[in-house]
N, C-alpha and C positions, 0 to 999 in steps of 0.2 A: 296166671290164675289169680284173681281175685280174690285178697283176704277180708272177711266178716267186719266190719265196721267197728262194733261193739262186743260181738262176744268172746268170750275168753276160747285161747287156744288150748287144745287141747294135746299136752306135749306128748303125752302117754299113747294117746292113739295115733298122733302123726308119726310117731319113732315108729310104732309097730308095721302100720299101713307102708313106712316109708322101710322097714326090713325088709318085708313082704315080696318089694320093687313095684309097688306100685305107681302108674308112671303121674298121677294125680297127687299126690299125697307128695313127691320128688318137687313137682312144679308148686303146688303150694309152699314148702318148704325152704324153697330160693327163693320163691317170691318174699318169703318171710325175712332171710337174712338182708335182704336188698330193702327191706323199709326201714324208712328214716325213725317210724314210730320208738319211744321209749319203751314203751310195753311189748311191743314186738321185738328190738333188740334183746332185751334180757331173755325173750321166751328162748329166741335164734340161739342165744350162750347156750343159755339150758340145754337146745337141740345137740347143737355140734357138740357139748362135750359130753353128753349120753352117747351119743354115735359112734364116738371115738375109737372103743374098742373095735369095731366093724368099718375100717378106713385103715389106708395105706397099703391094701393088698393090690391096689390097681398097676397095669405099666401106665404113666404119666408121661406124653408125649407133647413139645412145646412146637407151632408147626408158625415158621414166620417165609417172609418173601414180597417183594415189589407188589402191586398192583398188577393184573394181566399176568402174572407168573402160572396160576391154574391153582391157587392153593382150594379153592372148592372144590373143584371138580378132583386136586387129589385125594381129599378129606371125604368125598362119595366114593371113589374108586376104592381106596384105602381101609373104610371103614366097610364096604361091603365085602370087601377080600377079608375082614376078620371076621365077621357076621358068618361068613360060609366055612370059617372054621371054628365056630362055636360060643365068639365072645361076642360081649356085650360091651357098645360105643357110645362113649360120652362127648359131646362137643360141645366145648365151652367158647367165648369169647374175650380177648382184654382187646379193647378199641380204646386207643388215646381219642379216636375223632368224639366218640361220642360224649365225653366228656365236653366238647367246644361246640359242637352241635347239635347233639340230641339223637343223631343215629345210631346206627349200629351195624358193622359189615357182616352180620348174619340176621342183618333182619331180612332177605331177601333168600330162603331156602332154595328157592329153586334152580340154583346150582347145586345144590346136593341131594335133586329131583327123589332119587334110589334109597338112600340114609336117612331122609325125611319120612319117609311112609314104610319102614320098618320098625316091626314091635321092639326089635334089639338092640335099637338106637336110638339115642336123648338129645336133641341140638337146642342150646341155649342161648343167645344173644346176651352180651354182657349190660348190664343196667344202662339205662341212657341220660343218668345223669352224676356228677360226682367228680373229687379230682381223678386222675390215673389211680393212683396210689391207693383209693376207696375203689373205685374197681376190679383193681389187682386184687385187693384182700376179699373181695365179694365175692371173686372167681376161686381163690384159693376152697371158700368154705364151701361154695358149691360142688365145686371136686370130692371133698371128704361127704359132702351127702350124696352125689352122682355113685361113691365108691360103697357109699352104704345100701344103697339100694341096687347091690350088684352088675356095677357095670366096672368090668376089668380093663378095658383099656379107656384113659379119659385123653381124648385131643383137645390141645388147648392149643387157641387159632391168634394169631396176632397181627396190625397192618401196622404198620408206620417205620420207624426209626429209632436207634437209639435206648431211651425209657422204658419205651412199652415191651422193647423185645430183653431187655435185663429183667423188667419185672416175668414177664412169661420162663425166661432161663432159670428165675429163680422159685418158679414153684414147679418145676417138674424136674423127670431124671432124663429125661435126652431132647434134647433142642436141635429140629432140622431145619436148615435153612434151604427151601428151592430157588432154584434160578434158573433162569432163561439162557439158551444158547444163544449165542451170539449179537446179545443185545447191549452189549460195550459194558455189562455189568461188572465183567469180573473184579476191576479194578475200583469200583464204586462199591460192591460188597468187601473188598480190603479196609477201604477206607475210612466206610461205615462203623469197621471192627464185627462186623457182625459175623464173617467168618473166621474172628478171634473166639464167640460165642458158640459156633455151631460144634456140634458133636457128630454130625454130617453133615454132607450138601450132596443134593441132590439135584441133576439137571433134569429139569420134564422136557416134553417136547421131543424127545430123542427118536422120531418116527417119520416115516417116506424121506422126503428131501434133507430132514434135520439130522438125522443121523449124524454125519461127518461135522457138522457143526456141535454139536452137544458132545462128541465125543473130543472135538478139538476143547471148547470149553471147560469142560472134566480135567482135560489133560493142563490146562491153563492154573485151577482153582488147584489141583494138585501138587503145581508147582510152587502156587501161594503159600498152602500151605506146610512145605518142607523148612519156610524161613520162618514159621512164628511158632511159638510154644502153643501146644496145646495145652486146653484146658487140664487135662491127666496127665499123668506118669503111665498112666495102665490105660489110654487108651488114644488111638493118632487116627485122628477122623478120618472115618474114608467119603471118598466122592464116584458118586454112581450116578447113571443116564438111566432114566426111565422114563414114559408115554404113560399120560393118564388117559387119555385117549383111547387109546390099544391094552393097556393095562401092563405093555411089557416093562418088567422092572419091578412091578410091586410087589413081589414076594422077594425078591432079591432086598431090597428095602428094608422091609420088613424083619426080615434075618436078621439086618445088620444091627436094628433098634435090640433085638432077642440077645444080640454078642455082648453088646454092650452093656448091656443088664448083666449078662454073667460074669466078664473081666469085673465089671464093678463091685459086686459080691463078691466074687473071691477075694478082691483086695482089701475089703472092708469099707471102701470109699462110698458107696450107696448107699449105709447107714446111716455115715456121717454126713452126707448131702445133706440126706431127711432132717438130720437134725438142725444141721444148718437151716435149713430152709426155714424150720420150725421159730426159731430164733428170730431169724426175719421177718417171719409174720408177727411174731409179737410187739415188735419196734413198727412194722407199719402198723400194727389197729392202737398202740398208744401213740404215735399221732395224728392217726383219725379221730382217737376219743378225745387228744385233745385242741385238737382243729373244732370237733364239734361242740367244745364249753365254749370254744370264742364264741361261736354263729349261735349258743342257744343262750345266753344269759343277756337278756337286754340292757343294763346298763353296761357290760364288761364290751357287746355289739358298738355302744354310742362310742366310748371311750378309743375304742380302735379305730373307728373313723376319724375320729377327731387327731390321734396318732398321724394314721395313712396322711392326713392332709398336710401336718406338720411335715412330712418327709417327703411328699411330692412338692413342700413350698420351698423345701431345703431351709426348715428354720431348725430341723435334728437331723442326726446321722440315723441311718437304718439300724446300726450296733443299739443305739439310744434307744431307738424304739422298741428295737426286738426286746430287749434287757425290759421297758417300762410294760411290754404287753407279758411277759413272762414271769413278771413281778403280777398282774392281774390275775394268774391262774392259781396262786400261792394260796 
């Protein structure tokens, strides 16, 4: 949704509109935190931290996995099995690609045909331009308005490797990772680390002929994980087979996201996630804000070019430079 060229926001009626749930007033409002504008960033502080009191009450679910794994069509299945039990589904995106190309792996809804055209459901593509790191933080504040405008559980969707799925791990409280049976992954998800990251894994596909293979795979990823430490003390991820497909699984699933919410609380550890988490975001938007004095002050722009060239001719070390552009923001 398009914001107003020139006139002033109105932060008092958007907070209200946006308590309301209104799914307009939601959409203007990320639109808001995602503009590069001055006057629009400071309105967006303003937003999020009015809202604030009204945020943190959601389950915050991080959902990663290959290409061709099904994560849409779980993220429809998933999100309509909690719609029928009375919540309200938020689906965010962190896309590393769109950062380098301009996409976005939910700019094509029509894998979550069902989730799309429900009033009790919000899907957002993450901004299509910026580093990771500006993405990440743009997803984070969309969550806290997603959760102010009453929607209790928020999926946050992630593709690629490595970055994008740490940054996703570190703004939610349970990160599942899907996988494919018997597509030579298991030892490629070790690898990755990213079943060092998950708090589950989940095999989809576990339906007609796949069965015995999804269930050998479970039995595989189970054995991975006996030899690494898990993320907790208080919690040793389990691995379950379920069909988005057929749907079998998904309340089974689902449960297990609900346990682990509760071992977490009782331990205290869910608190101090949040708070961590909190932390985290504050080191990434102070170096977005000051990633963004380089790129907006025109003489401190020229000087870092002229830097960059020194250190691509190799007449300075990169220490040198880092040191002389860090002296510029003084």
């Amino acid at each position: 949704m398009a914001l107003p060229n020139n006139a002033p926001i109105d932060i008092e009626v958007l907070t209200k509109d946006l308590r309301s749930g209104s799914r307009a007033a939601l959409a203007r409002a990320i639109t808001l935190i995602e503009s590069r504008r001055g006057d629009h960033q400071a309105a967006a502080r303003d937003l999020v931290q009015g809202l604030l009191p009204d945020t943190g009450k959601a389950i915050r679910v991080g959902i990663t996995g290959s290409p061709g794994v099904g994560k849409s069509t779980t993220i429809d299945v998933l999100g309509m099995f909690l719609i029928e039990r009375g919540h309200k589904v938020a689906v965010l995106a962190v896309d590393p690609s769109s950062a380098r190309t301009g996409g976005s792996i939910l700019g094509d809804k029509t894998r979550m045909a069902r989730l799309a055209t429900s009033d009790s459901a919000y899907i957002r593509p993450s901004p299509a331009s910026g580093t990771l790191g500006g993405v990440a933080a743009k997803t984070r504040e969309a969550m806290l308005l997603c959760e102010a405008a009453g929607f209790d559980v928020v999926l946050v969707e992630t593709v690629g490797i490595g970055q994008s799925e740490t940054a996703v791990c570190d703004m939610t409280d349970f990160f599942l990772a899907l996988m494919l049976p018997g597509a030579g992954d298991e030892l490629q998800g070790i690898k990755k680390g990213l079943v060092e990251l998950a708090d589950m894994i989940a095999v989809n596909k576990a339906d007609g002929d796949n069965v015995k293979r999804a269930n050998l795979a479970a039995s595989e990823y189970r054995g991975a994980l006996h030899i690494l430490t898990p993320r907790s003390e208080h919690w040793h991820p389990p691995v379950v087979t379920y069909s988005a497909l057929t749907g079998t699984g998904i309340d089974t699933l689902w449960q297990k996201i609900l346990d682990h919410r509760t071992a977490m609380n009782a331990s205290g550890e869910f608190a101090a996630r949040r708070r961590q988490q909190q932390v985290k975001w504050m080191w990434s938007m102070l170096e977005q804000r000051m990633m963004a004095r380089l790129r907006a002050d025109p003489a401190i722009r020229a000087k870092v070019k002229k830097t960059e060239a020194e250190v691509a001719d190799g007449r300075i070390t990169p220490a040198v430079a880092a040191e002389q552009i860090a002296e510029m923001l003084r």
